[in-house]
C-alpha positions in Angstrom: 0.0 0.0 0.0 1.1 3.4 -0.7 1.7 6.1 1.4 -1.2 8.9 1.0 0.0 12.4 0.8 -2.6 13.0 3.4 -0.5 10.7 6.1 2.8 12.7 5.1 1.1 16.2 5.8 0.0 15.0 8.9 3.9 14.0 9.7 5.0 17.3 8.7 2.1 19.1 10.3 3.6 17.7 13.9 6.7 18.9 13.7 8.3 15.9 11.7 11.2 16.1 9.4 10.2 13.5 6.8 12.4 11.6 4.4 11.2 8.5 2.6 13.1 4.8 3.2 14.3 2.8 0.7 12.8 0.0 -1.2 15.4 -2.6 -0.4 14.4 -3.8 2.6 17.7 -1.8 4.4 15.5 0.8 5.7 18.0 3.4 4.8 16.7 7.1 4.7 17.0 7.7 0.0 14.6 10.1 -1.2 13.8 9.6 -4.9 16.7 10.6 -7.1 19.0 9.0 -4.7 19.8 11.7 -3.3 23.2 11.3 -1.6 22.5 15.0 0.7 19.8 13.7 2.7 22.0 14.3 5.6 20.9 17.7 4.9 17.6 17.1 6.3 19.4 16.1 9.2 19.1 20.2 10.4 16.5 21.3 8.1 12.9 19.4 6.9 12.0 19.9 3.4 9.2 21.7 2.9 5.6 20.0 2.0 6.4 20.8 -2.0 9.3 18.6 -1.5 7.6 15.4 0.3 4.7 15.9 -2.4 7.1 15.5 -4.7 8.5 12.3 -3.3 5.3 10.8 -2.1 4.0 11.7 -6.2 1.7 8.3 -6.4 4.1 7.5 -9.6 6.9 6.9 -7.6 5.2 4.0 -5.7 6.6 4.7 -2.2 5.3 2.3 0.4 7.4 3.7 3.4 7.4 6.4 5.5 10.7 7.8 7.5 11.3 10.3 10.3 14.5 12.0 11.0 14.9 12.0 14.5 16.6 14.8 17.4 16.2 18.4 17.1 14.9 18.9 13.4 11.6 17.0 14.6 11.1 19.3 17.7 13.6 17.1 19.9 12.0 13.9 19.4 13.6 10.0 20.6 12.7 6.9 19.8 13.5 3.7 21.9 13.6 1.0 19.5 12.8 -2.5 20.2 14.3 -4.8 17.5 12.3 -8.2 18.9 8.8 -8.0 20.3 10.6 -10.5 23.5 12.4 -7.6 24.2 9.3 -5.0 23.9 7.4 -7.7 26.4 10.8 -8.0 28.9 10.6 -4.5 28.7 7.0 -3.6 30.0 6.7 -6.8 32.6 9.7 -4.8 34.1 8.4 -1.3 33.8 5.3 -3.0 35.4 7.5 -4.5 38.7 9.7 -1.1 39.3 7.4 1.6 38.7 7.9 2.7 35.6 4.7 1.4 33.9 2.2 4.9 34.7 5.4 6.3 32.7 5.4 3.7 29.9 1.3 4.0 29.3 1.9 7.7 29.2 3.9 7.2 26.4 2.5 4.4 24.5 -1.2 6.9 25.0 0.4 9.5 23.1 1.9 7.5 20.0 2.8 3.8 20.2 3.5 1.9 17.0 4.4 -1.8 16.5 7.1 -3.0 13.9 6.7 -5.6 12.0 9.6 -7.7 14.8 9.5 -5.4 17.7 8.0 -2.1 19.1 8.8 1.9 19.1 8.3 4.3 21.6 8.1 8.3 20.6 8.5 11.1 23.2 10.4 14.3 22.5 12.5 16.0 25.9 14.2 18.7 25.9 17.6 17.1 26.1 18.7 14.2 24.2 21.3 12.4 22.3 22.9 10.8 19.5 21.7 6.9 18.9 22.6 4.8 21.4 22.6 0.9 22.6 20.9 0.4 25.3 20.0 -3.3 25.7 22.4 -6.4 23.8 22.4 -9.9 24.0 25.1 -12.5 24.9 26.1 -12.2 21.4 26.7 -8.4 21.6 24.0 -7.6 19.1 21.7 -4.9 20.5 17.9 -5.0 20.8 16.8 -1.5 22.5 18.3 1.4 20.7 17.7 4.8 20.7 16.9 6.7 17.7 18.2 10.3 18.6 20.0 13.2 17.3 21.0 12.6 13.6 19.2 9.1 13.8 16.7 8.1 11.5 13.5 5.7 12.1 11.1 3.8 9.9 7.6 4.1 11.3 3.7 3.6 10.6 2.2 2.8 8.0 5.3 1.8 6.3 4.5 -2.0 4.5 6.2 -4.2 1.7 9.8 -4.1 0.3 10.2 -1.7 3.3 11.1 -3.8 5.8 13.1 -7.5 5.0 10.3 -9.5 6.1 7.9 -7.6 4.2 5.7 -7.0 7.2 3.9 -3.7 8.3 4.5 -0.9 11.1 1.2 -0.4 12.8 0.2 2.5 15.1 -1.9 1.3 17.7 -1.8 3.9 19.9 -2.2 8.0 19.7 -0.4 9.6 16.6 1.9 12.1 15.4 0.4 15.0 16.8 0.2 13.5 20.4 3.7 12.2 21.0 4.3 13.3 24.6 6.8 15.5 26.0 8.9 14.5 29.0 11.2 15.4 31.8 14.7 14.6 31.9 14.0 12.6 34.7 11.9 10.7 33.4 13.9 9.8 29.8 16.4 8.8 32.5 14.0 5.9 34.0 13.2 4.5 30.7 17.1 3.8 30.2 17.9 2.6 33.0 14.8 0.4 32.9 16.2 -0.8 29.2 19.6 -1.3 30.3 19.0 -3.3 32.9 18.1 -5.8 30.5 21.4 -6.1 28.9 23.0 -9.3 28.6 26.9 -8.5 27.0 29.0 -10.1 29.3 29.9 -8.2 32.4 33.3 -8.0 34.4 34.6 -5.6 36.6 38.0 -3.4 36.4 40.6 -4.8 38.6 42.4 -1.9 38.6 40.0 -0.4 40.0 39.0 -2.8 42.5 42.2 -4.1 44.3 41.3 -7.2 46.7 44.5 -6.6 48.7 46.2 -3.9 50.6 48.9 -5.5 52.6 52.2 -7.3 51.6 51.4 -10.6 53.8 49.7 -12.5 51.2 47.5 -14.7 53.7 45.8 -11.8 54.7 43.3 -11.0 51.9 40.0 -9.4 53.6 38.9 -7.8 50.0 38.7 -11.5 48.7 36.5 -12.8 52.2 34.3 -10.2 52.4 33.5 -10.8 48.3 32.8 -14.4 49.7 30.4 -13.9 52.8 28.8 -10.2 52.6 25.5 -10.2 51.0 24.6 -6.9 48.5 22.0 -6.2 51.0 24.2 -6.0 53.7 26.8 -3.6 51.5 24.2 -1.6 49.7 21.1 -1.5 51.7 22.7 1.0 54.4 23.4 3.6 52.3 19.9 3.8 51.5 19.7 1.3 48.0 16.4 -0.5 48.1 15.6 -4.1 46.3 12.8 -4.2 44.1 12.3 -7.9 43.2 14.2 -10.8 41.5 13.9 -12.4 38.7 15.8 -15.4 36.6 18.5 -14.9 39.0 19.3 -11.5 39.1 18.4 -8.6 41.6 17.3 -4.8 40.8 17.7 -2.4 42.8 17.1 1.4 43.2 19.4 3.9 44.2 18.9 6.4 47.4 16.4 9.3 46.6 14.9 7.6 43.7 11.0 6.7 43.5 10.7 4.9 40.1 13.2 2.9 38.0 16.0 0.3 38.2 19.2 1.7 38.7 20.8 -1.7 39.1 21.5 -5.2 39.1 23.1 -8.1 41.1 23.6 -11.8 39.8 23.5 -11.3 36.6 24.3 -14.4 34.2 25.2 -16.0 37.5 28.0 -13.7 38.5 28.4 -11.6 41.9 28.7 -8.3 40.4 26.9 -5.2 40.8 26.3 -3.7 37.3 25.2 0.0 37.4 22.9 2.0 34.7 22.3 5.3 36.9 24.5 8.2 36.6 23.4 10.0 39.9 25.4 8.0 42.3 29.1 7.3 43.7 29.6 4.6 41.6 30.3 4.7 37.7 27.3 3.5 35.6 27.9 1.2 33.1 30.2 -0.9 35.0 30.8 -3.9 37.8 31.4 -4.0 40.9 32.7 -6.4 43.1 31.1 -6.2 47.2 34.6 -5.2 47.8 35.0 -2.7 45.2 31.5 -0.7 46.5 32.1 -1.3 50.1 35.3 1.0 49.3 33.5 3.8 47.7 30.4 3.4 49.7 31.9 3.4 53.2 35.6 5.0 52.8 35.3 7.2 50.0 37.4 4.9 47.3 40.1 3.9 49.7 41.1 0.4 49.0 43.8 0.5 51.9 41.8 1.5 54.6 39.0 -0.2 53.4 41.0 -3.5 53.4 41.9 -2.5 57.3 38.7 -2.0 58.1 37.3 -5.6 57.0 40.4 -7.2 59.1 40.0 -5.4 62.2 35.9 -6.5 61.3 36.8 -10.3 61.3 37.3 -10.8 57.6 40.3 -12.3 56.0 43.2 -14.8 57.3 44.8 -12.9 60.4 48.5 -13.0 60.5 49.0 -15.0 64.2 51.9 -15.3 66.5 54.4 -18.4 66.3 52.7 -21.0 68.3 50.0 -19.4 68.4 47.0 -21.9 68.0 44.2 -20.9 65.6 40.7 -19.5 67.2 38.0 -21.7 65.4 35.6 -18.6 66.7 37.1 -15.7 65.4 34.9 -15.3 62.4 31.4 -17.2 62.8 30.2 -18.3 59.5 28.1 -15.6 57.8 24.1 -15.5 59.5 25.3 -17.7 62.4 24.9 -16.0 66.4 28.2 -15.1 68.2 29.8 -18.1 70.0 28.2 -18.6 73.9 30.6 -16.1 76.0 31.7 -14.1 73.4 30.4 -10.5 73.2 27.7 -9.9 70.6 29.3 -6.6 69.9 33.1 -8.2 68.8 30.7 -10.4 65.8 28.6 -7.4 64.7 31.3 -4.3 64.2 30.3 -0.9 62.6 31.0 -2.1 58.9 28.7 -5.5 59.4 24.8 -4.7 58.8 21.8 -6.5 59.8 20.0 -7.9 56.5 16.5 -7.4 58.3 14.0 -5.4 57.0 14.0 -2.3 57.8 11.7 0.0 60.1 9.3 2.5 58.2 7.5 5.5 59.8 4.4 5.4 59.2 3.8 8.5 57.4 6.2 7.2 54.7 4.9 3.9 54.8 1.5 5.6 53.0 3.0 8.3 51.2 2.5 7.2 48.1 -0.2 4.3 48.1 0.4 1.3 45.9 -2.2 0.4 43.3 -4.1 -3.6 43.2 -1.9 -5.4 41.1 -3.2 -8.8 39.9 -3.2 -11.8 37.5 -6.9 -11.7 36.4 -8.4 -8.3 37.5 -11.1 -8.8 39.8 -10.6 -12.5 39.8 -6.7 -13.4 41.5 -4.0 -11.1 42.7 -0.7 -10.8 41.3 0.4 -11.7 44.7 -0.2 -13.9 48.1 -1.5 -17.7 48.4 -4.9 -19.0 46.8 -6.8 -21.6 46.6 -9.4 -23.9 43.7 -11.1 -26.3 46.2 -14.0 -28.4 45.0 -15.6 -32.2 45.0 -13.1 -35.0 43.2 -13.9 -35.2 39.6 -15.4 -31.6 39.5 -13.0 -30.1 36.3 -10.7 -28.3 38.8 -7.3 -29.0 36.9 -9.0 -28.1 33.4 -9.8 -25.3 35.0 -6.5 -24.4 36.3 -4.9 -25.5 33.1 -7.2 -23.2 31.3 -6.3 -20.3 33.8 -2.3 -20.6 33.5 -2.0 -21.0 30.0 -4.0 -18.0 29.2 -2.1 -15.7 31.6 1.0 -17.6 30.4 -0.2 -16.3 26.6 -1.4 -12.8 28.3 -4.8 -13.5 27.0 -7.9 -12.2 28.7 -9.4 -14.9 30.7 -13.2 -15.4 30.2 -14.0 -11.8 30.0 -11.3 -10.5 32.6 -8.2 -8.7 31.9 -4.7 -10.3 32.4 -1.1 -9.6 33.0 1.1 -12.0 31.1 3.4 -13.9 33.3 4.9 -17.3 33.6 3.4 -20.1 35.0 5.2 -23.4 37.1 2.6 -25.9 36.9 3.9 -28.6 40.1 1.8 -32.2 39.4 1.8 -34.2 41.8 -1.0 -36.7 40.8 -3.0 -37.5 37.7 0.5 -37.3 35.5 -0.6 -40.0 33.4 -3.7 -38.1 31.3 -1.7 -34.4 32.0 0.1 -34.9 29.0 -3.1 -35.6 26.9 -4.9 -32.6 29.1 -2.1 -30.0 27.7 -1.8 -31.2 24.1 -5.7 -31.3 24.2 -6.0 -27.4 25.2 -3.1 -26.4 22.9 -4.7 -28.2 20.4 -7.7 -26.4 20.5 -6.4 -22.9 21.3 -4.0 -23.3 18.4 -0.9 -21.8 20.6 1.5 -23.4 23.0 2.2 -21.3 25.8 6.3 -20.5 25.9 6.1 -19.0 29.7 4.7 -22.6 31.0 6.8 -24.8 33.0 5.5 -28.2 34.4 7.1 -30.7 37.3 6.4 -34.3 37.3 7.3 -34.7 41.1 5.5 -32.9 44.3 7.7 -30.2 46.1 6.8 -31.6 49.9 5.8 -28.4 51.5 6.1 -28.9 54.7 10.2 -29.5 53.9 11.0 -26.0 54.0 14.6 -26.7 52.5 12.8 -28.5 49.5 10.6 -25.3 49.0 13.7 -23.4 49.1 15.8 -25.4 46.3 12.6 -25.0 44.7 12.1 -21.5 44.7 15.7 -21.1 43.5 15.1 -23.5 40.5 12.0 -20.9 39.3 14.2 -18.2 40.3 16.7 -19.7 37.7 14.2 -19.2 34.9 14.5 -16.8 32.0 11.4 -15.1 32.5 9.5 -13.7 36.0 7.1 -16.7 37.6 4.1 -15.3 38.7 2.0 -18.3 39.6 2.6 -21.1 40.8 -0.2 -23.9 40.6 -0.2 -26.8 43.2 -2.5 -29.7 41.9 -3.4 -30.7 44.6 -2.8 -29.3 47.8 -2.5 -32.3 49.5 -0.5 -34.3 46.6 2.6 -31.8 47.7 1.7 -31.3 51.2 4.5 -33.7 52.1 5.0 -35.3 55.5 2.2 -34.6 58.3 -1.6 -34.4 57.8 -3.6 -31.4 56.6 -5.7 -31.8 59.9 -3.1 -30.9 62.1 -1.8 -27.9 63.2 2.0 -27.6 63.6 2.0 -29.5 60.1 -0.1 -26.7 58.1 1.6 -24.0 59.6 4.9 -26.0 58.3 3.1 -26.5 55.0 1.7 -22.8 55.0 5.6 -21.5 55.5 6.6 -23.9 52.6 4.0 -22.0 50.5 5.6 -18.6 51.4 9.2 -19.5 50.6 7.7 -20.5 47.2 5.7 -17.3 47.0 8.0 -14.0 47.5 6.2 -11.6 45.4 4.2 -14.1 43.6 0.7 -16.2 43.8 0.6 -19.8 45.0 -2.8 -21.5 43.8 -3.7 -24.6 45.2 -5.6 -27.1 44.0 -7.5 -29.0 46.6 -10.5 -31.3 47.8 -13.7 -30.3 50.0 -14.3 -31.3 53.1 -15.5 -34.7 53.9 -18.6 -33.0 56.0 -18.9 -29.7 54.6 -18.6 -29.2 51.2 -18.5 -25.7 51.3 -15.1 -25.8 52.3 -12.1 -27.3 51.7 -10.3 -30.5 53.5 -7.8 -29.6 56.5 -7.1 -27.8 59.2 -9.2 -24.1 59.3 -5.2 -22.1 59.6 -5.5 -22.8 55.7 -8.5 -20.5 55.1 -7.0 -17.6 57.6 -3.7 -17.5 55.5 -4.9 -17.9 51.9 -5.7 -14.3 50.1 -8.5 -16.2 47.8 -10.0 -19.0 47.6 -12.1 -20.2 44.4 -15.2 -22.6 44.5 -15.6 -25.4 41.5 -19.3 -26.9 42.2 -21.4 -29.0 39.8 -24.7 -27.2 38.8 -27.2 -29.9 39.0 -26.3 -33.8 38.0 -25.3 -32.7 34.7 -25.0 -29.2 34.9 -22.0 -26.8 34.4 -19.5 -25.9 37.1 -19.9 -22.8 38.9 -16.5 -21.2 39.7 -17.1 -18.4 42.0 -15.3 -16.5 45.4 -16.0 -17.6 48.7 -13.1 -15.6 50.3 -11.5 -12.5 47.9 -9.2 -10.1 50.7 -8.9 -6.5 49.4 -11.5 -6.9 46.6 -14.9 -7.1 45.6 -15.9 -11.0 44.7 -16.6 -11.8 41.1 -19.7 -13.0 39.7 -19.6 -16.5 39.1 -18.0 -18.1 35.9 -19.4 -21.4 34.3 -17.5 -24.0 32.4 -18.4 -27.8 31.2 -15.6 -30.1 30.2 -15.6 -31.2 27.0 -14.3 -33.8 25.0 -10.9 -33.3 22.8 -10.0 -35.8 20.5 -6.4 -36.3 20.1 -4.1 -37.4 16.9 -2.4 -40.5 18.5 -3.6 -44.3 19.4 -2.8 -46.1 22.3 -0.5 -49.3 22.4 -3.5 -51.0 21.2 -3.7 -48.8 18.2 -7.0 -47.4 20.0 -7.8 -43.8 19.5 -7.0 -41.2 22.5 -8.9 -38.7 23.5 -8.9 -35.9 26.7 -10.6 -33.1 27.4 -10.6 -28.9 28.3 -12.5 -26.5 30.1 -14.4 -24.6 27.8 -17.4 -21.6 28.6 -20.8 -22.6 29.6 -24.2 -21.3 30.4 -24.9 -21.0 33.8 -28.2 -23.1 35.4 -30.4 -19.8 36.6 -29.6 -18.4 40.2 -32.8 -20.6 41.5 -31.9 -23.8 39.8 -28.5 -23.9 41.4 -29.4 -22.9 45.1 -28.4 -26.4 47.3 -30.1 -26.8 50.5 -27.6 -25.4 53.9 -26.0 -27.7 55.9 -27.0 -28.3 59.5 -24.7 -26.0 61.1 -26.5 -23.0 58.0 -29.1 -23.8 59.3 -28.4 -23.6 63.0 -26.9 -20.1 61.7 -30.0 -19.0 60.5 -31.8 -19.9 63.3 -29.9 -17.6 65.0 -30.1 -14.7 62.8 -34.0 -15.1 62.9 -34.0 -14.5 66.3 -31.6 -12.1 66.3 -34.1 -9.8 63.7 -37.1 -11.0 66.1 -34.9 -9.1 69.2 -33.6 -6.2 67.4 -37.2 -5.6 65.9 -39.0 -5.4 69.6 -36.4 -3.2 70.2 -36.7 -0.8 67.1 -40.1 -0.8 67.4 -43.5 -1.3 64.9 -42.0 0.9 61.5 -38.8 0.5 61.6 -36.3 -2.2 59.9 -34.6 -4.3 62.2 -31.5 -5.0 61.3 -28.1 -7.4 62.6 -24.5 -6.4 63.0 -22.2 -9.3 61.4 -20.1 -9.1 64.4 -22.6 -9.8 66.5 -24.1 -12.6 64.3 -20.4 -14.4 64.1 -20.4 -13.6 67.4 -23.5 -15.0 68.4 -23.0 -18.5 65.9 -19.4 -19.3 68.1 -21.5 -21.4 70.5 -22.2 -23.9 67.4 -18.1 -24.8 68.0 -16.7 -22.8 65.0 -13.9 -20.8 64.7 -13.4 -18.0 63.0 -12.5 -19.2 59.7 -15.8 -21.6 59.7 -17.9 -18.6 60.5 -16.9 -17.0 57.2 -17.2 -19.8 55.3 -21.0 -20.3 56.7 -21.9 -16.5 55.9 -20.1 -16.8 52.2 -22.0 -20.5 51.6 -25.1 -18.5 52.6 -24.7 -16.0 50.3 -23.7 -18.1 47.3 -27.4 -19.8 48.3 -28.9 -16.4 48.0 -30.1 -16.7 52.1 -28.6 -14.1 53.3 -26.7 -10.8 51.9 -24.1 -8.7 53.7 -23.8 -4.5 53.5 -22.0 -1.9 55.0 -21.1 -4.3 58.3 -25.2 -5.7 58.8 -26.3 -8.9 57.6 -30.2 -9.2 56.7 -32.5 -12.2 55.1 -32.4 -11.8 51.4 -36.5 -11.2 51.8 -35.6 -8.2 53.5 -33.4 -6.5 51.5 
């Protein structure tokens, strides 16, 4: 398609300096003629004669260029050569702060290419084209576009590009690229250099290890070997933001938004730094040594190396005879040996790694917004749980579920955030095979952000969650669910009934956590079927727990909230499970089949009510007389009405705890018997 002359005024009308790309698929700035001066548009746009001329329908132009920098009103483009690297780039945006920036942005013009993405802002400083972001090879994948650059952009098509495919503006247009502060130009590369991957060492010469001509005593080399970054950075005000595939960001002192670092990359103990605004070089690594100099004695290696042996680190030089003290230096994390002061194992240059305490007032200065997975439906963060009856569809569903946030596609009408999924089975492995093929099948994508384990994690083993955690830590993209199928399939050693061994299990479910959901799956209650199996410290720690019950013999399966903390509960989803032929035979030469969870209509609100239990109904024998008390007291006119504390207050002599109490007052209102509002419970009748 050809580019109208009505698109190019437009570009020009905004400030653009225009210049038409090649045919060749080099996307090289040649404006009919060849002319070899274009360069000259570098300080001055031709005028709209000119680009009539060029864009003359004759000539058959199918691309449209921008010279970037000062000629096109200060305008920068970031330039995303793969769309992995545009996704990397906004799933990190999204975890340090930088995302209200990035939708700023993308609001006011935000194109796709036909590999990758751009991003158009104009500030009022910038600079010449730049690499921000490379891989292990060295090649670079987020560029800058700046002054003197030059950028192939919507609705360029055809010989254009190599692949032949075609930009697309999805977002805004010329005339609404967004002007930013210096400040914030600085965020978004910092934010894309922290996801460089060209290999990483520091300077030696600028980061001795020794100090001292006895060649035993090498404190630069210990301290490398037992500090931990927090310990080194966190006390001079450097704050961690999260970790992912390995490697730690951080954000330097006085700083509200951004990355301004990273630990662990590629495996290695470095610190690599992208910000320019602090004591230590950007675009270089650091050993713990090498920043513990700068940080704490102003670049000194000498005294810094002085410091860290008088502090316990390093071989001390010892008197003839003299027998070694297997005590002097406690291994890193352990307590001081009995009889030995605390103060000689914790001197001024060691620092506690616990978290820190926050005033108040800053601690809700600047309030953090709901994340989640599914909007309205499960956080991006905390435990969970899918309970239901055996053979309900619970693992279709949660298949279904992971692989569409694993694909960032909306799921059944609710929004997503694309993340990676671990998928720990530890029963039913041999049809879960079949069960994925069978959705992929169907869906027509395989999800590249799913993992899957054959073998149960044993959560009450809090080492095993640990080696565990570290494993999904290990992986090249950030895990943000974890499913459990089932519950009690990887509870490991204890029972679900007791106690101690939930709370072991619960802390086994936190270690895998750290800043991202845990959905179980699990089983209902033998009794009650309203909630699920185990001990009632389950329901108290989970953040959300999800409902799969039949509808009838036959009828769908209603998935809908019986606990949702911090958020309004969803209105209940329906699904069937159907049938999924698959294109294999058995050993038998037999024809396999499995099955998905696909969208159903749900039985009408009366069809599905189930009769309460004994202790619902006990419950509402109470609240009836309840109403009958409080309306003597209110009087002929007036509606009487019941405060839920005092109703769960009232139902504790039916020998429930606090947890079941809930779980009565949600079954009730998933029966439509009762309704909750503003702190008062009433009889659906009397609403």
């Amino acid at each position: 398609m050809m580019i109208p002359l009505s698109i190019v005024t437009q570009a020009h009308n905004a400030g653009l300096c225009v210049i038409p790309p090649a045919m060749d698929g080099t996307k090289k700035p040649l404006p009919p003629g060849r002319d070899p001066r274009w360069r000259n548009y570098q300080t001055q746009r031709p005028d709209l004669a000119v680009l009539h001329s060029w864009y003359d329908p004759r000539n058959g132009l199918t691309g449209l260029g921008i010279v970037t920098g000062k000629v096109s009103g200060n305008l920068e483009a970031m330039d995303f050569d793969t769309r992995g690297g545009w996704e990397a780039y906004q799933e990190m945006a999204e975890q340090c702060g930088v995302q209200p920036l990035l939708d700023r942005i993308w609001a006011g013009y935000g194109e796709l290419s036909p590999r990758g993405a751009h991003l158009l802002y104009r500030c009022a400083t910038i600079a010449g084209n730049s690499k921000l972001a490379r891989d292990t090879a060295g090649k670079a994948f987020i560029e800058t576009r700046g002054e003197g650059g030059y950028l192939v952009i919507a609705p360029s098509n055809g010989a254009v590009h190599p692949s032949g495919g075609e930009y697309c503006c999805v977002s805004g247009s010329l005339a609404t690229i967004l002007t930013i502060s210096e400040r914030e130009r600085k965020d978004l590369w910092e934010l894309a250099k922290s996801l460089d991957q060209a290999p990483r060492t520091p300077d030696p010469g600028a980061d001795p290890l020794r100090s001292s001509s006895d060649p035993a005593n090498r404190p630069g080399e210990d301290f490398n070997r037992r500090a931990s970054w927090p310990e080194v950075l966190e006390p001079h005000g450097w704050k961690r933001l999260f970790s992912r595939g390995g490697v730690t960001y951080w954000r330097r002192p006085d700083k509200d938004s951004g990355v301004s670092a990273t630990t662990g990359y590629a495996g290695t103990d470095y610190l690599y730094v992208f910000s320019s605004s602090t004591a230590l070089d950007n675009d270089r690594a650091y050993t713990k040594f090498g920043v513990y100099a700068l940080l704490n004695h102003g670049g000194d290696f000498r005294a810094a190396t002085q410091s860290l042996g008088k502090s316990g680190y390093g071989e001390q030089p010892r008197k003839p005879n003299q027998k070694p003290n297997l005590h002097s230096v406690p291994p890193s994390g352990e307590p001081p040996p009995s009889g030995r002061p605390a103060e000689e194992s914790s001197p001024e240059s060691r620092t506690s790694t616990r978290p820190p305490l926050i005033p108040l007032a800053d601690y809700i200065a600047k309030p953090r917004a709901n994340t989640y997975l599914v909007k309205g439906v499960l956080p991006a963060q905390g435990l969970g749980q899918l309970f239901g009856d055996a053979n309900v569809g619970k693992s279709f569903i949660a298949i279904d579920l992971g692989c569409h946030l694993a694909l960032g596609m909306p799921w059944r009408g609710y929004s997503v955030k694309k993340t990676g999924v671990v998928y720990i089975a530890a029963e039913g492995l041999g049809g879960l095979q079949a069960r994925f093929f069978a959705w992929c099948q169907q869906m027509g994508e395989i999800p590249d952000r799913f993992w899957i384990r054959e073998y149960p994690v044993g959560l009450t083993d809090v080492q095993a969650a640990t080696l565990l955690a570290e494993e999904i830590a290990k992986l090249p993209v950030w895990i943000g669910l974890i499913i459990l199928d089932t519950f009690a399939g990887n509870f490991g050693v204890g029972s679900e009934n007791d106690a101690k061994d939930m709370a072991a299990a619960l802390i086994g479910m936190k270690v895998l956590g750290q800043g991202r959901m845990v959905l179980n799956i699990h089983h209902t209650g033998h009794a009650d079927k309203t909630r699920g199996r185990g001990h009632s410290s389950l329901y108290a720690a989970i953040d959300i727990e999800l409902l799969a019950a039949r509808q009838g013999e036959d009828g769908p399966i209603a998935l809908s909230h019986t606990k949702a903390r911090d958020f309004d509960r969803m209105k209940p989803l329906a699904f069937r499970i159907e049938r999924v032929d698959l294109p294999w035979a058995d050993e038998d030469g037999d024809p396999v089949n499995s099955a998905m969870a696909v969208p159903a209509e749900p039985v009408a609100q009366e069809d599905t009510k189930r009769e309460p239990s004994k202790k619902e109904r006990q419950a509402l024998d109470v609240l009836k007389t309840m109403y009958q008390e409080h309306q003597t007291n209110v009087g002929a006119g007036n509606t009487a009405r019941v405060r839920l504390v005092d109703w769960y207050q009232a139902i504790s002599s039916l020998e429930t705890d606090k947890g079941h109490r809930r779980r009565i007052r949600f079954s009730l209102e998933n029966k439509g018997l009762i309704y909750c509002d503003n702190g008062y419970v009433y009889f659906c009748e009397t609403r």
